[in-house]
C-alpha positions in Angstrom: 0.0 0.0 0.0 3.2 2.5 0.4 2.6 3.7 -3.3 -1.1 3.9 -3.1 -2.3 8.0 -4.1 -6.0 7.5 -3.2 -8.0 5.8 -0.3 -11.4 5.5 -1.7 -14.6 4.1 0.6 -17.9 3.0 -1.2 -21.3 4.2 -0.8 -22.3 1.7 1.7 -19.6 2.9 3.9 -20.9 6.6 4.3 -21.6 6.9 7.8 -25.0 5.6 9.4 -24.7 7.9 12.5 -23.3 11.6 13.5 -20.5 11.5 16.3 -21.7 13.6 19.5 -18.2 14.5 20.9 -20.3 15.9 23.9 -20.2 12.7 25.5 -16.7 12.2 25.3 -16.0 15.8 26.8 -13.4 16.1 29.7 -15.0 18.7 31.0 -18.4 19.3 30.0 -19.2 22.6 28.2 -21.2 25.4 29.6 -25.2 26.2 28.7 -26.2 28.8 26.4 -27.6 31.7 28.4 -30.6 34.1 27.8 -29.6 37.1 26.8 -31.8 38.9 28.9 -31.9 36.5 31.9 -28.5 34.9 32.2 -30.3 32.2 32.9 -29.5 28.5 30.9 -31.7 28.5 28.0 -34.2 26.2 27.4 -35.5 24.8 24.1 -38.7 27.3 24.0 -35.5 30.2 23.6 -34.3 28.4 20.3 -37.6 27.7 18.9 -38.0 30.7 16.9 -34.8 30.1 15.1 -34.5 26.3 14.7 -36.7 23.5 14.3 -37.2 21.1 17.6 -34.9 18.6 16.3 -32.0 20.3 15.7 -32.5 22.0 19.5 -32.7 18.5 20.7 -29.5 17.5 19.1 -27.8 21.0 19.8 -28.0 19.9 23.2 -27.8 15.8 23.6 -25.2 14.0 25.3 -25.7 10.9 23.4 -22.6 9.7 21.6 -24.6 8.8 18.2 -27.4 10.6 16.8 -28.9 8.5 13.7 -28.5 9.9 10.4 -32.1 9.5 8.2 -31.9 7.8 5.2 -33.2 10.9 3.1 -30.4 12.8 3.9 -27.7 9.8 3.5 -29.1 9.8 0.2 -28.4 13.3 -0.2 -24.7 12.3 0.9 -24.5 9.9 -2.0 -24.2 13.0 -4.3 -20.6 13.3 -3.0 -19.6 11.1 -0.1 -17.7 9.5 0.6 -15.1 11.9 -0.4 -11.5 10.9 -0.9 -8.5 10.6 1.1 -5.4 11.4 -0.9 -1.6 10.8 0.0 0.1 13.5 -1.0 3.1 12.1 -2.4 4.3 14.9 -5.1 3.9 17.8 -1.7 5.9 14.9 0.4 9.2 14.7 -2.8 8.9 18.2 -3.0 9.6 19.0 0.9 12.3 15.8 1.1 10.2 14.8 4.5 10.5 11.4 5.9 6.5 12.6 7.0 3.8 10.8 5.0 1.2 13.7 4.7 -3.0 12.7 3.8 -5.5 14.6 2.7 -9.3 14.7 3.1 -10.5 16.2 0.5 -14.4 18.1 0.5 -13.9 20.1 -2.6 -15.8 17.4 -4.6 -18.8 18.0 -3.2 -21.7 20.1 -5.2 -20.6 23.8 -3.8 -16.8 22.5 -3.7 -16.7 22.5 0.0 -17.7 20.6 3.1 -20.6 22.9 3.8 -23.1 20.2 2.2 -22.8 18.2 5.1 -24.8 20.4 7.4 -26.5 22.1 5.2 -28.5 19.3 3.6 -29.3 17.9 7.4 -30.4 21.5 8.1 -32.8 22.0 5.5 -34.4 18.3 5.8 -35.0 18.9 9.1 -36.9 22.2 8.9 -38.7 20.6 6.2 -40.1 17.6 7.6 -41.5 20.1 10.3 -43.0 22.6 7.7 -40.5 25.6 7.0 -41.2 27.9 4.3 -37.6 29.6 3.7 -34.5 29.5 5.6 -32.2 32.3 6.3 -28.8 32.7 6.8 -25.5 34.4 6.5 -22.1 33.8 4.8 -18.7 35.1 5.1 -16.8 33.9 1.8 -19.7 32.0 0.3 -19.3 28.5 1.1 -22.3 28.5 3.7 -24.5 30.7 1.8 -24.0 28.6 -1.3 -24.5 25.2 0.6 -27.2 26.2 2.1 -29.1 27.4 -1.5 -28.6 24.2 -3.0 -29.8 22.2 0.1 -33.0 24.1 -0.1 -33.0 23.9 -3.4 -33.0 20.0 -3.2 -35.7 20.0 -0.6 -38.3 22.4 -2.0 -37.4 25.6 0.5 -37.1 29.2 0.0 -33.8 30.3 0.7 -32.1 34.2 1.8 -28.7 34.2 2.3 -27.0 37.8 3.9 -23.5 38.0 2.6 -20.7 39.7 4.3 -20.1 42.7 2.0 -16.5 42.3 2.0 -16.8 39.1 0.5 -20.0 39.6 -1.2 -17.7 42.9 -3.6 -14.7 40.2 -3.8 -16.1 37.0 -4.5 -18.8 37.7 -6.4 -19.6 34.3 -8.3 -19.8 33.0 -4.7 -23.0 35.1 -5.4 -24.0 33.6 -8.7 -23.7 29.9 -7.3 -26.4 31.1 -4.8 -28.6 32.2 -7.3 -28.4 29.9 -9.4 -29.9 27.3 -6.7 -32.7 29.7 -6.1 -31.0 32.2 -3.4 -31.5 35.6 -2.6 -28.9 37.5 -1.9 -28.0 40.7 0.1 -24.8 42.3 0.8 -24.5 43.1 4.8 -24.9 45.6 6.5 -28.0 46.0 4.7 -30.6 48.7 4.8 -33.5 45.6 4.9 -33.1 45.0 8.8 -33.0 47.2 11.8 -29.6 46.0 12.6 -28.3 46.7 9.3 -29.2 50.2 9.2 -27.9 51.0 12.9 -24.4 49.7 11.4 -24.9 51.6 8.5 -26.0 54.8 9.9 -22.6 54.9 12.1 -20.6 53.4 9.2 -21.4 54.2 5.8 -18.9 51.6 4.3 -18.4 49.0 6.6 -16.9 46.1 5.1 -18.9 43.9 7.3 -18.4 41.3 9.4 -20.3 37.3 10.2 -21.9 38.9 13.7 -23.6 42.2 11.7 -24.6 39.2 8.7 -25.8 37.0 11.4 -28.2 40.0 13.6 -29.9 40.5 9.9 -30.9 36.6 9.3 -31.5 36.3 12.9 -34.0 39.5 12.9 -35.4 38.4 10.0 -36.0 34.4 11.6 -37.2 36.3 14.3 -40.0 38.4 12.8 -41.6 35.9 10.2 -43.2 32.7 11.7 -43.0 30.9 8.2 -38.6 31.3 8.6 -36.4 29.6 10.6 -32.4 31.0 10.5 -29.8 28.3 10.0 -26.2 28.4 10.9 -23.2 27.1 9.4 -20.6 26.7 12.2 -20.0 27.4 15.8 -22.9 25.2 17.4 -22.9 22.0 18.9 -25.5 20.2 16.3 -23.6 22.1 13.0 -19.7 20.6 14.3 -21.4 17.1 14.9 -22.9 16.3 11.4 -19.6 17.6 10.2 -18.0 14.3 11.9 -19.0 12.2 8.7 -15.7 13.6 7.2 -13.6 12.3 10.4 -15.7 9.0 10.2 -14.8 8.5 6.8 -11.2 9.6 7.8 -10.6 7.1 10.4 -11.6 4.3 8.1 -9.3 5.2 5.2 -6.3 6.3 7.5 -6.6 2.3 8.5 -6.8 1.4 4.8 -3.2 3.3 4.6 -2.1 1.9 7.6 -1.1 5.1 8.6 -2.9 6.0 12.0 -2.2 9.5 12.4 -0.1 11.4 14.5 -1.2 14.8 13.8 -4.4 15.9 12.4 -5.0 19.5 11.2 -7.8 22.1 10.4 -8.0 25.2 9.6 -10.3 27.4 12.3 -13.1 29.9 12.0 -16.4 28.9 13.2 -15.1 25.4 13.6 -16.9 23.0 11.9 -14.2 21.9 9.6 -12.0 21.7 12.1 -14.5 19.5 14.3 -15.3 17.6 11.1 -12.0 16.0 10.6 -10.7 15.7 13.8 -13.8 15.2 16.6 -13.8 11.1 15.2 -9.7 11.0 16.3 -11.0 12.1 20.4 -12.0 9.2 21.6 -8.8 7.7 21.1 -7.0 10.5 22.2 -8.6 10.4 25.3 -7.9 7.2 25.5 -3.8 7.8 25.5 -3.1 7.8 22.0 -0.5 10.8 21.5 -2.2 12.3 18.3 -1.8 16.3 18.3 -4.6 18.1 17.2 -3.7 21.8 15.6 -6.1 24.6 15.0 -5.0 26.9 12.4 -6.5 30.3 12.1 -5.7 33.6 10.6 -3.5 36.5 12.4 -6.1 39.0 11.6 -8.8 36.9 13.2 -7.1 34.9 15.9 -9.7 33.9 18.2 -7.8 30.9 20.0 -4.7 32.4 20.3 -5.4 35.6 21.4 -9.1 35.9 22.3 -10.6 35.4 25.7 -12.7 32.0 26.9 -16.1 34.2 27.7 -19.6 34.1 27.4 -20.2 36.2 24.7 -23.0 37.0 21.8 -22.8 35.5 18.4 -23.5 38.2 16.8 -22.7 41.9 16.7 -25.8 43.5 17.7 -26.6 41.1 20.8 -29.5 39.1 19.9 -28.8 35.7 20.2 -28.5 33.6 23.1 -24.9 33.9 25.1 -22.5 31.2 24.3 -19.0 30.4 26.2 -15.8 30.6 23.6 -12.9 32.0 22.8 -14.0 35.3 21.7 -12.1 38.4 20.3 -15.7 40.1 21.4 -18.8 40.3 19.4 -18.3 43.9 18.1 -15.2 42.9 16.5 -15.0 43.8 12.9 -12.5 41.9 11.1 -9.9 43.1 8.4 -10.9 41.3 5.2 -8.3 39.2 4.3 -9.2 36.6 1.3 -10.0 33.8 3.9 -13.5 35.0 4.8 -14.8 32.0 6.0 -12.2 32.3 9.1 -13.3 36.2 9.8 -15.5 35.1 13.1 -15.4 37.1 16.2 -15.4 33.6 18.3 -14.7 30.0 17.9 -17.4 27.1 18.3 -18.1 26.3 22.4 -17.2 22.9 22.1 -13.3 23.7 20.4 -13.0 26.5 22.8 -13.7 23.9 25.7 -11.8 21.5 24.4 -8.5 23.5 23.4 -9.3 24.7 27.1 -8.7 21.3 28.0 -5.2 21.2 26.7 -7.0 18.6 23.8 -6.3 21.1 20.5 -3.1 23.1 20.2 -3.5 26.5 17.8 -1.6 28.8 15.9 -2.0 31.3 13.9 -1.0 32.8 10.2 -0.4 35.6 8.2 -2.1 35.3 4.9 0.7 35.5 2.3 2.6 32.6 4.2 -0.5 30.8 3.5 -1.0 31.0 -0.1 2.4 30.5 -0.6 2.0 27.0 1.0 -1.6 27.1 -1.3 0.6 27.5 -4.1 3.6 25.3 -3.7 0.7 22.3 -3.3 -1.2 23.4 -6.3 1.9 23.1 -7.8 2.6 19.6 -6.5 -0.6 18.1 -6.1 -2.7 19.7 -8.8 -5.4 20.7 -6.5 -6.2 24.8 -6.2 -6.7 25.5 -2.3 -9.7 27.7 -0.9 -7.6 30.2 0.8 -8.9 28.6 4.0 -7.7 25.0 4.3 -4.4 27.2 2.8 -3.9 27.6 7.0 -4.1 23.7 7.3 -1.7 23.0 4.4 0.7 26.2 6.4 0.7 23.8 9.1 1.0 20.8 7.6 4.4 21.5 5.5 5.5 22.6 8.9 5.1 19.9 10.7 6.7 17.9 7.5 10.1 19.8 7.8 10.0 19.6 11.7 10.1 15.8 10.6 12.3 16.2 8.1 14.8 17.8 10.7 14.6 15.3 13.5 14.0 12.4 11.1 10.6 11.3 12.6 8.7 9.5 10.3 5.0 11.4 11.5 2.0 10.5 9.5 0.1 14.2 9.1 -3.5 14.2 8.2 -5.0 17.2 7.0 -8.1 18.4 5.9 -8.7 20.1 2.7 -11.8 21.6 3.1 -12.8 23.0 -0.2 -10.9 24.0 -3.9 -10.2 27.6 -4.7 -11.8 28.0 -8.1 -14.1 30.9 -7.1 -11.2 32.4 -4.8 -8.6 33.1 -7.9 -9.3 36.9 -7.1 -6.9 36.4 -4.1 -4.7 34.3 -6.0 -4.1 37.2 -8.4 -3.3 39.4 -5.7 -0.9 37.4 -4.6 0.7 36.2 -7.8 0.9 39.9 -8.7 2.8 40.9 -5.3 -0.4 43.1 -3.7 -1.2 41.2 -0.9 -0.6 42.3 2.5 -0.8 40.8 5.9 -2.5 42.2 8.8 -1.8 41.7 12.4 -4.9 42.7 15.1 -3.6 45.5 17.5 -4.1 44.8 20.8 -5.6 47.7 21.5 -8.0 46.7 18.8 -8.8 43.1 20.5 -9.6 45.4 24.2 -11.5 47.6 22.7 -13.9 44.7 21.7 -13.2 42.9 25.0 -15.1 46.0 26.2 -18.5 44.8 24.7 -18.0 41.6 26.1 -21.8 41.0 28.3 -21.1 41.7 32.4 -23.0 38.9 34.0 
């Protein structure tokens, strides 16, 4: 098997049943809290946004949730997906490492998004939604969640961070195409829109001002529910079908791995590949797991393990993470699906735990990596998973210097086709890096809720 390129599963193997890594937790993570209360939530708090099921799920301890056929059907558009040595990245570094892939990008919107989304939309279906609204930072959600809808019979709205909704604006056209509507945010269609607008004209945006818009407008119409693409408990577990999948094929290689890498926003890609690789973990098993995120946005590294608001205007319930504090407004750097104020509860607990390591990247070092494995491997990067490949030749020449032969699984979230914007400005020399002044990060630590 040592010359084998591509681990491939069959249908039958796509997974029966979500992971719930909330039974596994070493410490268990912290209730949502009312926002006017400070009181645990209960279910009646999340009904106007989400259908019972997914509440249920959001907060089970059970370790497997069933997956429903219709949806595993759904799966069989693109999963399994494959998991690909990387053999031309591995001659190119001279590492003794042996680096895997898990690649998403060959699903219908090139990204892992699908596998949420789809379990999303059949669920507010089968308990009568009308239209679903969101928002989206680079256009993988937004465009996930369209064609889920589109593949269940529901109305879709998607509010687009107008940083990314200027740069990537086929992002846009995917949405349409499976039936979305579309709005660049801050918008002047919600309250919370305008109250941004009104004290900046031309803000860029951010996934907390996108988020108050879909939330207001869930809130307001009974017929909508709002769906979310990251950061909650029910949205990292039916992400784990990647990890499942990943396990399986890792055994294939014979190649159990030693380090397993995401890249970090929200994260459910991060969760995806790597919540499966826990239990053994806990069990003793040495594997590292590394959280990647973006200097500009560096929640982990430098934000503060809080209760905070997931969005920017303070409607939604209070969740504890790692938070750079919910009026952040990031710089937008190409990888806007890592622009979030906060990182999901159940990473944050977790890498609290000492179970996750994280680092964090400037951009240009990133699509340099992005670059030297399109090169290599043939594959274009999203300029997200870019973080994740960072990482991963890293850890290769770490290898490669003490002579350690590590086996490096990481995971390739999504390709870059619609992103070659950002690849021109860095081709052409024009990219720049941003670091977040502190003084920037305590002036948002300031709006963090007093309880």
């Amino acid at each position: 098997m040592s010359d084998q390129k591509k681990f491939l599963l069959s249908e039958n193997d796509i997974p029966k049943q979500w992971y719930n890594v909330q039974a596994d937790m070493p410490i268990p993570a912290e209730p949502a809290l009312h926002p006017g209360t400070g009181q645990p939530a209960g279910p009646s708090d999340f009904a106007p946004l989400f259908p019972m099921e997914l509440i249920m799920q959001e907060v089970s301890k059970d370790r497997w949730i069933d997956i429903p056929d219709p949806i595993r059907d759904l799966y069989r558009m693109w999963r399994p997906t494959p998991l690909i040595r990387a053999t031309g990245l591995e001659k190119a570094l001279g590492t003794p490492a042996k680096i895997f892939y898990k690649y998403e990008g060959v699903s219908p919107v090139g990204s892992h998004k699908p596998n949420t989304a789809v379990a999303q939309a059949y669920y507010n279906k089968i308990e009568g939604t009308k239209r679903i609204v969101t928002e989206t930072g680079a256009g993988q959600w937004g465009s996930a969640l369209a064609f889920a809808c589109q593949q269940l019979g529901i109305e879709s709205k998607i509010f687009m961070v107008s940083a990314s909704y200027d740069q990537k604006p086929y992002r846009k056209s995917m949405m349409q195409a499976w039936g979305g509507t579309v709005t660049s945010s801050p918008s002047n269609e919600t309250a919370a829109g305008r109250s941004i607008l009104a004290g900046s004209p031309r803000s860029p945006g951010s996934l907390g001002i996108a988020i108050s818009e879909a939330v207001e407008i869930a809130a307001q119409n009974e017929d909508t529910k709002y769906a979310l693409g990251s950061v909650l408990n029910h949205v990292l577990m039916h992400q784990t079908v990647i990890g499942q999948e990943a396990v399986l094929q890792m055994e294939m290689a014979d190649a159990y791995p030693d380090i397993v890498i995401g890249c970090a926003g929200g994260g459910s890609n991060l969760a995806g590949i790597s919540f499966p690789f826990i239990p053994e973990k806990l069990k003793g098993r040495p594997t590292r797991l590394i959280a990647v995120e973006p200097e500009a946005s560096p929640s982990l590294t430098r934000g503060r393990f809080a209760y905070d608001f997931g969005d920017a205007i303070g409607m939604t319930p209070l969740i504890k993470m790692h938070t750079l504090g919910h009026t952040f407004v990031p710089n937008p750097i190409h990888a806007g699906g890592l622009r979030y104020h906060g990182m999901a509860p159940l990473i944050s607990a977790l890498y609290d735990a000492g179970i996750y390591e994280a680092r964090a990247y400037h951009q240009n070092a990133c699509f340099e990596a992005a670059v030297l494995f399109a090169r290599t491997e043939g594959i274009l990067p999203a300029p997200e998973p870019s973080h994740a490949i960072k990482a991963a030749i890293d850890e290769a020449l770490l290898a490669k210097e003490t002579g350690e032969e590590k086996n490096i699984l990481f995971h390739l979230c999504g390709h870059g086709h619609l992103d070659l914007s950002a690849y021109d400005e860095y081709l052409s020399g024009n990219m720049v890096d941003y670091s977040l002044p502190d003084a920037e990060i305590a002036e948002a630590m300031e709006s963090l809720p007093q309880l």
